[in-house]
C-alpha positions, 0 to 999 in steps of 0.5 A: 534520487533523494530519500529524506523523512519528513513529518506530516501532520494529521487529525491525532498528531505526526506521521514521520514518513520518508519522502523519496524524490527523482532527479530534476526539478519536477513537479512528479506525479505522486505515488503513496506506498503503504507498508506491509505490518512490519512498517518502515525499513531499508526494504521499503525505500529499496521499493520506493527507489525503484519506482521513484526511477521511473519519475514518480515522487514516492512518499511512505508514511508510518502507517503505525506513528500513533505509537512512537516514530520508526522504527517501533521493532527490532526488526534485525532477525525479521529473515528468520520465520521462528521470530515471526510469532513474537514480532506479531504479538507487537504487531496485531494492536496496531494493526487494529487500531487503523479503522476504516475511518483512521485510514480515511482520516490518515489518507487525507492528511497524506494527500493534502501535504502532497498537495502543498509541495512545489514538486508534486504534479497538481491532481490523483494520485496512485497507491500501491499497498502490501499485505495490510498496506494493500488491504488498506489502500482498498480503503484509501480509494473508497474514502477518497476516489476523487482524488486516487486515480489508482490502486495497487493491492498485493498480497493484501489479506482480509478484504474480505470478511464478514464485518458489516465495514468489510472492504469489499463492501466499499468498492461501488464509490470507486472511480479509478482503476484498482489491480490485485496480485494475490498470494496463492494459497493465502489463509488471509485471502482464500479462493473463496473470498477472491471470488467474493471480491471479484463479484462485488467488483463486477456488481459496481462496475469498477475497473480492475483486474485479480490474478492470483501469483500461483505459488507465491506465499503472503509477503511474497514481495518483501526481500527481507522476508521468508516468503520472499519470491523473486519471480513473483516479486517481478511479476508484482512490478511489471504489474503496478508500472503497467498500472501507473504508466495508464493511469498516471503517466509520467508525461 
C-alpha cells in the first residue's frame, strides 16, 4: 500500500492530509480517520495502514491546518506524560476553534475530494475518530448523514455536555450505524454522561452500540502514548472492522 499527503481544498483554505491507498486498482470504499489533539504523526499512518490492509482507501486530514501544515509540535517526548501539560496548552485553542459548523464545513470539503477520485467507490463513507476526532465524527455523521454510512468514536470526550450544541443533541438526524469504545473511568466522558448518551440514542432511534474498555484510560489506542493499552487497542480494531465489514463491505 501507498501513504502520500495531499492538499485539499476547504471553505477557509488547504487542508494537507495523507491519503493511504490498497494495492490494486480500485475503486475502494472510503474510510475518514480523524486524529486525536496531537494531530498527524507516524501513529496514525500506522492506523491507517492497517485498516488500508483490508481494501479500504484511508484519508487523514489535518484536523488543526487553519494554523499551518503538519507537524504543528514537537511531538518527539509525546511518550513522556510530564510533557503533556505544556503540549496541551498549545493544543486547547485549536481544539476551539473546530465548532460544529467548522467540522460540518471541513467534513464536506473532505467528502467531495473523495468524491472526485477515480479510485474511490461512488457512495457513504465511514468514520472512525479518536479522542476529539471521535467527539467530532459525532458531529460529522449529524451534519451529513447521507453521506456516513457509519461512525466509529473511541475514547471520544465531551459529548456530552451541557451547551445547547452538545453533540448528543444531534444524534435524531443520523441515518447510519455509529459505535462507542469508551475509556474506563474517563473525566472526559464520566458514567454519567454514557448513560445520557446512550438515552438520547434510544429516544432517536439510532443504530449503535456503547461499551465501556474496563481499564483502559483516554487514549487508550494511541502506540505513542502513555495510556496506550495493547488489549484495549485490539478490542478497538475487532470493533470498527465488525463495524465496516456490515456497513461498508468491501465487496
Amino acid at each position: 500500500m501507498l501513504t502520500t499527503t495531499v492538499d485539499i481544498p476547504t471553505s477557509d483554505g488547504v487542508a494537507d492530509a495523507s491519503l493511504t491507498r490498497p494495492d490494486g486498482e480500485g475503486p475502494f470504499p472510503a474510510v475518514l480517520l480523524f486524529m486525536d489533539a496531537f494531530g498527524p504523526r507516524p501513529r496514525l499512518v500506522e492506523m491507517a495502514e492497517r485498516i488500508a490492509e483490508r481494501g479500504y482507501l484511508v484519508l487523514t486530514p489535518h484536523l488543526f491546518y487553519r494554523a499551518g501544515r503538519a507537524p504543528l509540535f514537537d511531538l518527539s517526548r509525546l511518550g513522556e506524560a510530564d510533557q503533556r501539560a505544556a503540549l496541551f496548552e498549545k493544543i486547547m485553542p485549536l481544539v476551539g476553534v473546530l465548532t460544529p459548523d467548522v467540522i460540518n464545513r471541513d467534513t464536506a470539503a473532505f467528502l467531495d475530494f473523495l468524491a472526485t477520485r477515480d479510485d474511490v467507490r461512488p457512495g457513504p463513507v465511514a468514520i472512525t475518530g479518536y479522542c476529539m476526532g471521535g467527539t467530532n465524527a459525532l458531529r460529522a455523521i449529524e451534519a451529513h448523514p447521507d453521506r456516513i454510512a457509519a461512525v466509529a468514536s473511541f475514547h471520544g470526550g465531551r459529548i456530552v455536555t451541557e451547551a445547547p450544541d452538545s453533540p448528543h443533541r444531534g444524534v435524531a438526524s443520523i441515518t447510519g450505524e455509529v459505535y462507542f469504545g469508551h475509556a474506563d473511568a474517563d473525566q472526559s466522558m464520566t458514567p454519567e454522561q454514557i448513560a445520557t448518551l446512550e438515552k438520547a440514542l434510544d429516544a432517536a432511534g439510532v443504530r449503535y452500540r456503547s461499551e465501556v474498555y474496563t481499564g483502559a484510560h483516554h487514549g487508550y489506542t494511541m502506540a505513542d502514548t502513555p495510556a496506550y493499552d495493547e488489549e484495549a487497542t485490539e478490542r478497538h480494531w475487532a470493533a470498527l472492522f465488525d463495524l465496516l465489514d456490515r456497513t461498508l463491505p468491501v465487496s
